[in-house]
N, CA, C, O and CB atoms as a CASP TS submission, in Angstrom:
PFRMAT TS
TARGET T0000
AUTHOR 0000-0000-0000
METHOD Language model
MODEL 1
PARENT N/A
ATOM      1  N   UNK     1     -35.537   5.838  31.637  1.00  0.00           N
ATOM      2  CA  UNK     1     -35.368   6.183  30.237  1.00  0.00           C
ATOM      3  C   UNK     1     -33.918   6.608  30.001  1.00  0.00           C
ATOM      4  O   UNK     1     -33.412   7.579  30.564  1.00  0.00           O
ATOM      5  CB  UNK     1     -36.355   7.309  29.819  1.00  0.00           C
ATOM      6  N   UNK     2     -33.451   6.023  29.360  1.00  0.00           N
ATOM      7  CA  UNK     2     -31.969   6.101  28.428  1.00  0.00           C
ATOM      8  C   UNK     2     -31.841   7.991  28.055  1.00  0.00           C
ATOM      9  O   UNK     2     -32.738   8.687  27.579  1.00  0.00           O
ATOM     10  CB  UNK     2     -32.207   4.871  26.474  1.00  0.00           C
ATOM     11  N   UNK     3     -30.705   8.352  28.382  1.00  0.00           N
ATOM     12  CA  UNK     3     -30.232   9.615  27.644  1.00  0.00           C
ATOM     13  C   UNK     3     -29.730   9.742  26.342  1.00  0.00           C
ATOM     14  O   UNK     3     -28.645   9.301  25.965  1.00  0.00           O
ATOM     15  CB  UNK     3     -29.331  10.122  28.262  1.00  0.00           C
ATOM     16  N   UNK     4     -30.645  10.430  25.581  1.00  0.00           N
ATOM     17  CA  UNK     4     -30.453  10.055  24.210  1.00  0.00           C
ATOM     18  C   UNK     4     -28.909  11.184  23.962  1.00  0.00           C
ATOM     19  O   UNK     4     -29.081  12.388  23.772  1.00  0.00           O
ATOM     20  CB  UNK     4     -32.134  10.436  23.103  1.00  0.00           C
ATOM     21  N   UNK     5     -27.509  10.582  24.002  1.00  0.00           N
ATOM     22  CA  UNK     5     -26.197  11.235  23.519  1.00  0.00           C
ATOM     23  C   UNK     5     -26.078  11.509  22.435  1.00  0.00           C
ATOM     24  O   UNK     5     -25.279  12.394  22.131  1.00  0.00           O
ATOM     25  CB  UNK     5     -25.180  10.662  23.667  1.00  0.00           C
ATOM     26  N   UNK     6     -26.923  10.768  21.347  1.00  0.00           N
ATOM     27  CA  UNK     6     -26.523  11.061  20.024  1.00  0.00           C
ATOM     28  C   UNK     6     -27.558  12.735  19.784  1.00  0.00           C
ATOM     29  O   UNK     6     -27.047  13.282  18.807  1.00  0.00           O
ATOM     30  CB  UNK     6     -26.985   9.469  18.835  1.00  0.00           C
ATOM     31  N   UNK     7     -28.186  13.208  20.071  1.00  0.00           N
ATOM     32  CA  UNK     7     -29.066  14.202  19.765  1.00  0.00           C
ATOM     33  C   UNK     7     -28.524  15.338  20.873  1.00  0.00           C
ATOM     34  O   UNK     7     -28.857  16.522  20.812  1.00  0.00           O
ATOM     35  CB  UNK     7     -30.703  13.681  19.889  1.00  0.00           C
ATOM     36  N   UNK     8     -27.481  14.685  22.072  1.00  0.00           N
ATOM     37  CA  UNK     8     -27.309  16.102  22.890  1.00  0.00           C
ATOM     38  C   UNK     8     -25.681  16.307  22.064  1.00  0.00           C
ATOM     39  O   UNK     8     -24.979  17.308  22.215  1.00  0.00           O
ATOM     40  CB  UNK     8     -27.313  15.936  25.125  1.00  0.00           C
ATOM     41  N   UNK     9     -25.377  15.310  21.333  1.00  0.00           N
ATOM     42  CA  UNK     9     -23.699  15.411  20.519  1.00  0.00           C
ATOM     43  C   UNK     9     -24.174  16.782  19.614  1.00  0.00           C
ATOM     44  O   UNK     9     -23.584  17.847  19.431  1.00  0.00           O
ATOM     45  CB  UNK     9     -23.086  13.617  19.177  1.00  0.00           C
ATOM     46  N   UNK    10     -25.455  16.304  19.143  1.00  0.00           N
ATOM     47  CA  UNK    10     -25.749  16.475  17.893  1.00  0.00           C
ATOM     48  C   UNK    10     -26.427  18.276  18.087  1.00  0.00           C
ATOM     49  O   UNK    10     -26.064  19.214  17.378  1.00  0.00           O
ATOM     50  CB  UNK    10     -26.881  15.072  17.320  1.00  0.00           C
ATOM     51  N   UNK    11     -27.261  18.348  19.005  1.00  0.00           N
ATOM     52  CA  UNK    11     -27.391  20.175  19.759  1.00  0.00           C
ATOM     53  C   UNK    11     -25.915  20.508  20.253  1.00  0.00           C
ATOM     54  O   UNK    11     -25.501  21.605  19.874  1.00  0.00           O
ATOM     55  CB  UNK    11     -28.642  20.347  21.516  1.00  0.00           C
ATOM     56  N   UNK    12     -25.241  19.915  20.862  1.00  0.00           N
ATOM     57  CA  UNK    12     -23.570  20.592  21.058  1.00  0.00           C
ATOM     58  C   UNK    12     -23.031  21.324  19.761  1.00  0.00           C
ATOM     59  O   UNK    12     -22.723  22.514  19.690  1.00  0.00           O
ATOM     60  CB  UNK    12     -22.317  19.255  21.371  1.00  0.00           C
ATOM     61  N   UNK    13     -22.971  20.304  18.664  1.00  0.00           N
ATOM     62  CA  UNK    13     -22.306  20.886  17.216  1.00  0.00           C
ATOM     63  C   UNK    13     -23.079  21.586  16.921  1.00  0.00           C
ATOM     64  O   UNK    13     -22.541  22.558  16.390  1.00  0.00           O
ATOM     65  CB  UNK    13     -22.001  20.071  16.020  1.00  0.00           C
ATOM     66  N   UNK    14     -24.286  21.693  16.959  1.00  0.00           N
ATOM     67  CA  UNK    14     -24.664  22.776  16.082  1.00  0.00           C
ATOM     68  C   UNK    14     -25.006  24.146  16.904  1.00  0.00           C
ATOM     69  O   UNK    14     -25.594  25.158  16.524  1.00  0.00           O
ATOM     70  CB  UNK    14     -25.914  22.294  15.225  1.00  0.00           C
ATOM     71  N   UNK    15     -24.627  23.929  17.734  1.00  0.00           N
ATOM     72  CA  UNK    15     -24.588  25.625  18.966  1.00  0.00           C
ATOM     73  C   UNK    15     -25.956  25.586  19.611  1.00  0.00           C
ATOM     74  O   UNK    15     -26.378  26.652  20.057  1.00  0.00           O
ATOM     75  CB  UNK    15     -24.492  27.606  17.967  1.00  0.00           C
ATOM     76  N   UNK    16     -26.544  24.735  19.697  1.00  0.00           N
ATOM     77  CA  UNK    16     -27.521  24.835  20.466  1.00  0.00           C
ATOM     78  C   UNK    16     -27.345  24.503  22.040  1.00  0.00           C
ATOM     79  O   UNK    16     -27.855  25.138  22.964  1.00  0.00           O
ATOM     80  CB  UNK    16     -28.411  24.095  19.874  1.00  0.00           C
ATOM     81  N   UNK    17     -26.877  23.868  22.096  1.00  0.00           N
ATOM     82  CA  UNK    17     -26.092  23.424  23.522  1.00  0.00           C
ATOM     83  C   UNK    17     -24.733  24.807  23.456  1.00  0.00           C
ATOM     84  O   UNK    17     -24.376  25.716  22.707  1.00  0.00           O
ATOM     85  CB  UNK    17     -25.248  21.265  23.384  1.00  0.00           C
ATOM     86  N   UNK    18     -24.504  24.429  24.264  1.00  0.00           N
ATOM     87  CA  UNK    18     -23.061  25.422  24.965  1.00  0.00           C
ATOM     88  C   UNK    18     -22.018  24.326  25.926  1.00  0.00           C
ATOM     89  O   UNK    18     -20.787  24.355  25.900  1.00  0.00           O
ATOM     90  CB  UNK    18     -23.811  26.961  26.370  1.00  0.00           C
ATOM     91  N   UNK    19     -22.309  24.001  26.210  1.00  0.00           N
ATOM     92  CA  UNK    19     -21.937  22.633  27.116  1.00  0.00           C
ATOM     93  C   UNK    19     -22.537  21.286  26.999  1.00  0.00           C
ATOM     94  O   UNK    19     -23.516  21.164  26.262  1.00  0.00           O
ATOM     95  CB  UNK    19     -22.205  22.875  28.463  1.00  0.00           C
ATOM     96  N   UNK    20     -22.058  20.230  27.653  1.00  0.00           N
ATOM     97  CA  UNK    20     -22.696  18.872  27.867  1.00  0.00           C
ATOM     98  C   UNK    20     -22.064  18.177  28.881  1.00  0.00           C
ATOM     99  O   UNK    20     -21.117  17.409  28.713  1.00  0.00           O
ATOM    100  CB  UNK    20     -22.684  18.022  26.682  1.00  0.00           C
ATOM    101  N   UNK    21     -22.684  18.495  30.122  1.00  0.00           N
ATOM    102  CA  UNK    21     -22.160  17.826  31.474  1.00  0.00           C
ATOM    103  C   UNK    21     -22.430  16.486  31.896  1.00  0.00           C
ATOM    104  O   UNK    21     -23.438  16.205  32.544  1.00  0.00           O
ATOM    105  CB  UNK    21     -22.608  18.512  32.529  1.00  0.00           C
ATOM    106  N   UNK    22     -21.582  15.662  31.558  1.00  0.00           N
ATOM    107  CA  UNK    22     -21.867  14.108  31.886  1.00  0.00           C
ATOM    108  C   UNK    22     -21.106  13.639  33.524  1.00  0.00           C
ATOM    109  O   UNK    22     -20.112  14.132  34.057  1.00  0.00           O
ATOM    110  CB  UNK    22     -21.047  13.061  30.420  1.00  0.00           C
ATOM    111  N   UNK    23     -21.825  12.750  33.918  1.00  0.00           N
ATOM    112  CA  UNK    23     -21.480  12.276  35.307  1.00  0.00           C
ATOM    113  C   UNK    23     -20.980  11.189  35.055  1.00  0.00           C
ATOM    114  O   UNK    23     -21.171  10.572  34.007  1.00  0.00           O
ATOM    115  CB  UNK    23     -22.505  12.138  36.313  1.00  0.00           C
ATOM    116  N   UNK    24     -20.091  10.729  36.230  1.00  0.00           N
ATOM    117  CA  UNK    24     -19.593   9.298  36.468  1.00  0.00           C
ATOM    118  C   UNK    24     -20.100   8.198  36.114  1.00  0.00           C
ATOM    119  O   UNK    24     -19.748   7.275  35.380  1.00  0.00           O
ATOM    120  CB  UNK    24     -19.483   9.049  37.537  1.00  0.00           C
ATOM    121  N   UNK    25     -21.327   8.519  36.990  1.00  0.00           N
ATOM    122  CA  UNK    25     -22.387   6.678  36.473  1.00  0.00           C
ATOM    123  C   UNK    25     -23.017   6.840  35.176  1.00  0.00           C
ATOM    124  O   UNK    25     -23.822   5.967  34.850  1.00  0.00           O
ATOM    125  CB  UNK    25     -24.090   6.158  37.657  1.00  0.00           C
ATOM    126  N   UNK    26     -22.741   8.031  34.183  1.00  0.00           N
ATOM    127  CA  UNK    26     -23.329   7.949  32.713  1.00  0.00           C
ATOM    128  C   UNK    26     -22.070   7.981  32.098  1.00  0.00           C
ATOM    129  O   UNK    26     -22.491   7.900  30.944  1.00  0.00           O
ATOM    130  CB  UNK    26     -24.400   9.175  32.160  1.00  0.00           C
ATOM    131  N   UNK    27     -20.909   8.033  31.974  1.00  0.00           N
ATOM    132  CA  UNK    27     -19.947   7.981  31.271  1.00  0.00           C
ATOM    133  C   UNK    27     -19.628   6.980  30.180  1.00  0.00           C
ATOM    134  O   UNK    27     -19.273   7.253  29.033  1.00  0.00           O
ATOM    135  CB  UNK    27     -19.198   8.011  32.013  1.00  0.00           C
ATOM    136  N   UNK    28     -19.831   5.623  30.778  1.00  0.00           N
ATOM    137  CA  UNK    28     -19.612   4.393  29.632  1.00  0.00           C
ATOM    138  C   UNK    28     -20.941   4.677  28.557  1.00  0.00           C
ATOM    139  O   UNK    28     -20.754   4.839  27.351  1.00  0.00           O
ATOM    140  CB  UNK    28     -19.729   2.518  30.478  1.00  0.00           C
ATOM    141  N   UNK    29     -22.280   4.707  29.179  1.00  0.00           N
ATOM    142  CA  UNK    29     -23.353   4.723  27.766  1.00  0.00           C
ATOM    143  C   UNK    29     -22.787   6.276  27.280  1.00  0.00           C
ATOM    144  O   UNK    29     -22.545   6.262  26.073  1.00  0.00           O
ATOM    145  CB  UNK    29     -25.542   4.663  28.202  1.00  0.00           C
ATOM    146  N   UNK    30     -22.610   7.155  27.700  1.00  0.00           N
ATOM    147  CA  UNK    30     -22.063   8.501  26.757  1.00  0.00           C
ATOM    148  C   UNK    30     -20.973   7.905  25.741  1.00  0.00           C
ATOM    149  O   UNK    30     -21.273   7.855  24.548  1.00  0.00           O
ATOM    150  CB  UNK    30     -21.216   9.864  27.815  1.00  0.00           C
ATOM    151  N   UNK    31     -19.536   7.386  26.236  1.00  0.00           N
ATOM    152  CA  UNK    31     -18.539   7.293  25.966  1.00  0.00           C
ATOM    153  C   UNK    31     -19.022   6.301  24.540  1.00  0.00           C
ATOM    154  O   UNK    31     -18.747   6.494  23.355  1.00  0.00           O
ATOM    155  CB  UNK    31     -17.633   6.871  27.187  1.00  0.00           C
ATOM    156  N   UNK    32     -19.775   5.276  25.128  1.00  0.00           N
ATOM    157  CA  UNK    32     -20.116   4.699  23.360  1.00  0.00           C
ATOM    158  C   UNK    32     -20.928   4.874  22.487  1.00  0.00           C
ATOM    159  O   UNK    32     -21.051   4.114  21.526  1.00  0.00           O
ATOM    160  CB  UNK    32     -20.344   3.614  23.136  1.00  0.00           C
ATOM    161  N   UNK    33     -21.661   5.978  22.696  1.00  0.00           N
ATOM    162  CA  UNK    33     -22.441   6.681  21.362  1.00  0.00           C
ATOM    163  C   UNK    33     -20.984   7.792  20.856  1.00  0.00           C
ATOM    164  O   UNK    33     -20.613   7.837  19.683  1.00  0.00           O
ATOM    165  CB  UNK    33     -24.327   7.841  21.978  1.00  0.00           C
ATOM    166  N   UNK    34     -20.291   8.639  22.013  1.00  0.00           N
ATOM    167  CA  UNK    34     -19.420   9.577  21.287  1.00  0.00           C
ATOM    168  C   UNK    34     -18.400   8.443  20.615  1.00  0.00           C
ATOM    169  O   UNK    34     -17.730   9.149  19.860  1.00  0.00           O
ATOM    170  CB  UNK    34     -18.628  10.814  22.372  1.00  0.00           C
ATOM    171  N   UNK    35     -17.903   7.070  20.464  1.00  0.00           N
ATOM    172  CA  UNK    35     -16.774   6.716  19.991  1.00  0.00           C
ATOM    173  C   UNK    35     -17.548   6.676  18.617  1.00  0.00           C
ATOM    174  O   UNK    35     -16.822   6.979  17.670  1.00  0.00           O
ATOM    175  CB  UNK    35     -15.986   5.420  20.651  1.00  0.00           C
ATOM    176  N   UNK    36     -18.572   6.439  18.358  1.00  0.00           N
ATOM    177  CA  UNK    36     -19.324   6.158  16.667  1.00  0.00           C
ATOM    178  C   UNK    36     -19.763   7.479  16.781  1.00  0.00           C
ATOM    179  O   UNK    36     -20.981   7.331  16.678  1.00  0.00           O
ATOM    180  CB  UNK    36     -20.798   4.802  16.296  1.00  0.00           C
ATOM    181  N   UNK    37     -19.569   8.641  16.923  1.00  0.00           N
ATOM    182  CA  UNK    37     -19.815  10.260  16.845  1.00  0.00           C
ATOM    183  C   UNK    37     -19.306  10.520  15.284  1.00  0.00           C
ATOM    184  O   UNK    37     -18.308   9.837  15.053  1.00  0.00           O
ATOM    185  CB  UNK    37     -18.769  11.286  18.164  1.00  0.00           C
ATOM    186  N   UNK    38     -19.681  11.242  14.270  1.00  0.00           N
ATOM    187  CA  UNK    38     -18.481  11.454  13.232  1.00  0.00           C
ATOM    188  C   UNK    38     -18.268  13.144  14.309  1.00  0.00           C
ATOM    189  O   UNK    38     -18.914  13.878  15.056  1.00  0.00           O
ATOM    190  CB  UNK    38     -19.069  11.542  10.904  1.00  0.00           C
ATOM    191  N   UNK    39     -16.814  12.988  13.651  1.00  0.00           N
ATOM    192  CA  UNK    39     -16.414  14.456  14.160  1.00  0.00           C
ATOM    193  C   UNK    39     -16.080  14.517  15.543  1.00  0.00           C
ATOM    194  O   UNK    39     -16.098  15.485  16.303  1.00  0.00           O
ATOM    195  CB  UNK    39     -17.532  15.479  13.973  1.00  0.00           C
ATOM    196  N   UNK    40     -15.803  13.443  15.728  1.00  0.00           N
ATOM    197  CA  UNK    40     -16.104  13.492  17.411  1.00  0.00           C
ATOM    198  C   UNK    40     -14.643  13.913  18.210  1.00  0.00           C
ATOM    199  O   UNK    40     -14.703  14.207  19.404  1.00  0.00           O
ATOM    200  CB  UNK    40     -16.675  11.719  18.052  1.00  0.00           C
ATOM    201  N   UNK    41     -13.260  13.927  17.450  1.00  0.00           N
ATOM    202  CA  UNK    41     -12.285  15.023  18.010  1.00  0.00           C
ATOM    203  C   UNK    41     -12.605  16.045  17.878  1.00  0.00           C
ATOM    204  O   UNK    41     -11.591  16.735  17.773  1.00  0.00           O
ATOM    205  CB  UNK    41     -11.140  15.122  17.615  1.00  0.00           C
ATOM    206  N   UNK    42     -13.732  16.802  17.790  1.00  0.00           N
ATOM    207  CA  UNK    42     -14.313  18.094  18.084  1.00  0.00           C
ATOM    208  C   UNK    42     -14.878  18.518  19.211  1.00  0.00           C
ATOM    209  O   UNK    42     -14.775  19.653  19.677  1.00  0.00           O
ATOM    210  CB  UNK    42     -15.113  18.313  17.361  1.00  0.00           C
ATOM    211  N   UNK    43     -15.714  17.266  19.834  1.00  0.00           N
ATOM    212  CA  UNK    43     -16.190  17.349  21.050  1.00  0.00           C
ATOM    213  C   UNK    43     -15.164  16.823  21.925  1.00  0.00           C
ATOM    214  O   UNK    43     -14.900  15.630  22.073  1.00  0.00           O
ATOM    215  CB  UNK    43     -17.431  16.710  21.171  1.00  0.00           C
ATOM    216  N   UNK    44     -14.475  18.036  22.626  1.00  0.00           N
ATOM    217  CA  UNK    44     -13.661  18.183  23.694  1.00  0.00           C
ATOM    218  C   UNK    44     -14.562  18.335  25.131  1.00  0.00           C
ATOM    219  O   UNK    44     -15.438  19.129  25.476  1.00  0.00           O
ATOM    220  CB  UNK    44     -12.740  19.427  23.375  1.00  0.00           C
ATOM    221  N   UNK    45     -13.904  17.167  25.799  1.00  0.00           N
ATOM    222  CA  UNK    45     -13.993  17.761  27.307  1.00  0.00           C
ATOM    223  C   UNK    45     -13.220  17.717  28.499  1.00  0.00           C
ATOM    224  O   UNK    45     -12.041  17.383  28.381  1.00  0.00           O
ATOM    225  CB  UNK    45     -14.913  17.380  27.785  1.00  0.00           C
ATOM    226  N   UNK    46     -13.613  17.959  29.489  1.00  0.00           N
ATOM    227  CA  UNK    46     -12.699  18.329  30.554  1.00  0.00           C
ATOM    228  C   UNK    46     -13.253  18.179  31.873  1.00  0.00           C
ATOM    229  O   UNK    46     -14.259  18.728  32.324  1.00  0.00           O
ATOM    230  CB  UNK    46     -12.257  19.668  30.406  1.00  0.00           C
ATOM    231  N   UNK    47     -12.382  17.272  32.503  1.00  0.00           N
ATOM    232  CA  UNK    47     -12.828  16.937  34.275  1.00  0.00           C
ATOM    233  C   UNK    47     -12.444  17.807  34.839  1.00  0.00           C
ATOM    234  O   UNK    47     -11.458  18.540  34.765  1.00  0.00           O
ATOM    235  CB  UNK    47     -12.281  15.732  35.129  1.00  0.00           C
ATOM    236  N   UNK    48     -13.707  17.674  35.751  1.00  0.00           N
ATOM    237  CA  UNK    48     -14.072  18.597  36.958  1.00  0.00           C
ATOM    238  C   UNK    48     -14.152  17.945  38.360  1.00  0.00           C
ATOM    239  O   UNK    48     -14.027  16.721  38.373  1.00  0.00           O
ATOM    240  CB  UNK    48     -15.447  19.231  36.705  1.00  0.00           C
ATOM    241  N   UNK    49     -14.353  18.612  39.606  1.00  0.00           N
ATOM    242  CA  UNK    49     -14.448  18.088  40.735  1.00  0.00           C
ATOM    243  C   UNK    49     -15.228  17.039  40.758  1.00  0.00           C
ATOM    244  O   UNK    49     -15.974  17.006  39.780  1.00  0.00           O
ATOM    245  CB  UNK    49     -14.763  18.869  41.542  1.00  0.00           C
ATOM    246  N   UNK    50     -15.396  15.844  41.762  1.00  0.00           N
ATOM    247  CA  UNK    50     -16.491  15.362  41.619  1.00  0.00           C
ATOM    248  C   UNK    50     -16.730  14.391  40.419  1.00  0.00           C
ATOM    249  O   UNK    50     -17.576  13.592  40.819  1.00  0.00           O
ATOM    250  CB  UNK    50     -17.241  16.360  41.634  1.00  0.00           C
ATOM    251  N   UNK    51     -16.386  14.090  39.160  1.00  0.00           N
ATOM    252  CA  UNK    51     -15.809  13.333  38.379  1.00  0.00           C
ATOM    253  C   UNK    51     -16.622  13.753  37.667  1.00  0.00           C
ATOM    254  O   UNK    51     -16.784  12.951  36.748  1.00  0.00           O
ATOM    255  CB  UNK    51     -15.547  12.066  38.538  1.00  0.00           C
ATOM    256  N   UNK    52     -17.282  14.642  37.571  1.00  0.00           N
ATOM    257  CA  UNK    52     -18.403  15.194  36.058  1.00  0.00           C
ATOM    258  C   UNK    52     -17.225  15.693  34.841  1.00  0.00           C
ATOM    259  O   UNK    52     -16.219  16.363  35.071  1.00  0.00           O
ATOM    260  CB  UNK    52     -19.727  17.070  36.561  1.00  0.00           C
ATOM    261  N   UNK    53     -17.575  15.274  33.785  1.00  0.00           N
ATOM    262  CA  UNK    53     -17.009  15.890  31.944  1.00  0.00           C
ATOM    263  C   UNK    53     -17.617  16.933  31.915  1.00  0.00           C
ATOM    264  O   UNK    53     -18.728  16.883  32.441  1.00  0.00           O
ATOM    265  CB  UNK    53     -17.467  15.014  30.351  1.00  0.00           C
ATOM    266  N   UNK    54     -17.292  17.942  31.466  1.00  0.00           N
ATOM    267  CA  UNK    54     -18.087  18.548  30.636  1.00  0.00           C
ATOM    268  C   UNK    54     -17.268  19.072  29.335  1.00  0.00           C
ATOM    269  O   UNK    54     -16.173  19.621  29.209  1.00  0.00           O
ATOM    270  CB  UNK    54     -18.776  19.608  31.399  1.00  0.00           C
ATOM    271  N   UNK    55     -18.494  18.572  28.226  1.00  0.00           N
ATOM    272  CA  UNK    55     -17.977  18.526  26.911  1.00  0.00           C
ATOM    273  C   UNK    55     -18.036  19.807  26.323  1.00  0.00           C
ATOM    274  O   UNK    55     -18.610  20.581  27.089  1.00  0.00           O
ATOM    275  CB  UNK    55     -18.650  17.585  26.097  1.00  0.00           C
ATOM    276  N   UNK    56     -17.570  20.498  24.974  1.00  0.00           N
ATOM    277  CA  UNK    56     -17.744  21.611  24.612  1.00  0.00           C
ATOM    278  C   UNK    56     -17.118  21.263  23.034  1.00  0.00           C
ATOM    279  O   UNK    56     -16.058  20.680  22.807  1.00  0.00           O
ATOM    280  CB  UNK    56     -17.085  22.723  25.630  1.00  0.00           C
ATOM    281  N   UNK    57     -18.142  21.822  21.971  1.00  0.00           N
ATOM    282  CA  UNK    57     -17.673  21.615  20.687  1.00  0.00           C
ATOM    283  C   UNK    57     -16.620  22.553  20.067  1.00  0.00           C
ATOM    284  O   UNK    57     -16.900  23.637  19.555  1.00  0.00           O
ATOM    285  CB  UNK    57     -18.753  21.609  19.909  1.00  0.00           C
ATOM    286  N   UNK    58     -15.785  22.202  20.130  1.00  0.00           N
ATOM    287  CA  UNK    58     -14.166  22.954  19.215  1.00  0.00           C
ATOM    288  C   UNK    58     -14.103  22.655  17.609  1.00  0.00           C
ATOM    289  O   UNK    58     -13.866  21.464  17.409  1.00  0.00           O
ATOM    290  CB  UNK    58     -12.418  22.061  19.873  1.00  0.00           C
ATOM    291  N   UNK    59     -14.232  23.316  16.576  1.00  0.00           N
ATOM    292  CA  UNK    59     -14.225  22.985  15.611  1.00  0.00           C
ATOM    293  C   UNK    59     -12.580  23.518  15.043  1.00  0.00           C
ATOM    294  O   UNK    59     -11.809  24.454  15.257  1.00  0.00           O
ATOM    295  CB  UNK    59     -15.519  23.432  15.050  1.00  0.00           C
ATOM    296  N   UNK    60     -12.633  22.268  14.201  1.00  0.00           N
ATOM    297  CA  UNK    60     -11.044  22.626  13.877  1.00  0.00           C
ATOM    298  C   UNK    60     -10.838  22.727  12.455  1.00  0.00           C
ATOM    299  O   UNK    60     -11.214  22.041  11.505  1.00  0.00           O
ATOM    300  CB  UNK    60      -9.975  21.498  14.412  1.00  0.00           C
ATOM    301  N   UNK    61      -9.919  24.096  12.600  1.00  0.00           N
ATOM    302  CA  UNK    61     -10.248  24.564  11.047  1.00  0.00           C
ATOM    303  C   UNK    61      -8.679  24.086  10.560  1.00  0.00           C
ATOM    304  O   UNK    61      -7.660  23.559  11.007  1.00  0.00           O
ATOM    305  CB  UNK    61     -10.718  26.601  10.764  1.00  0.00           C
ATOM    306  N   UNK    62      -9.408  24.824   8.967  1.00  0.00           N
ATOM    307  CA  UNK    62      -8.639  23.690   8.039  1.00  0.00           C
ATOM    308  C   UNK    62      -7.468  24.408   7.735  1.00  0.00           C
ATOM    309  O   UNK    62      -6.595  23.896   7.034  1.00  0.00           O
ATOM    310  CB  UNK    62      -9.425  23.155   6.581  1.00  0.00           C
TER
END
């Protein structure tokens, strides 16, 4: 079963998540639900050992 990205994007923004740790071999199906993300220079992330992301929502004010 497929990891549904658009609904863990979608608990990230709204603070329900705190993080979103993606791995190597899930990166491309992540990477193309976040490119059709709206807002999606908000969801920042950052490599770690081991080649895992982990994402974190930054909202950028106006």
């Amino acid at each position: 079963m497929a990891t549904d990205y658009k609904r863990l994007l979608d608990q990230l923004k709204s603070g329900e998540l705190k993080e979103l740790r993606v791995k190597p071999d899930d990166f491309m199906a992540f990477r193309e639900v976040w490119n059709n993300y709206p807002g999606r220079t908000e969801i920042v992330g950052s490599a770690h050992r081991g080649g895992d992301i982990v994402y974190h929502y930054e909202a950028h004010s106006a």
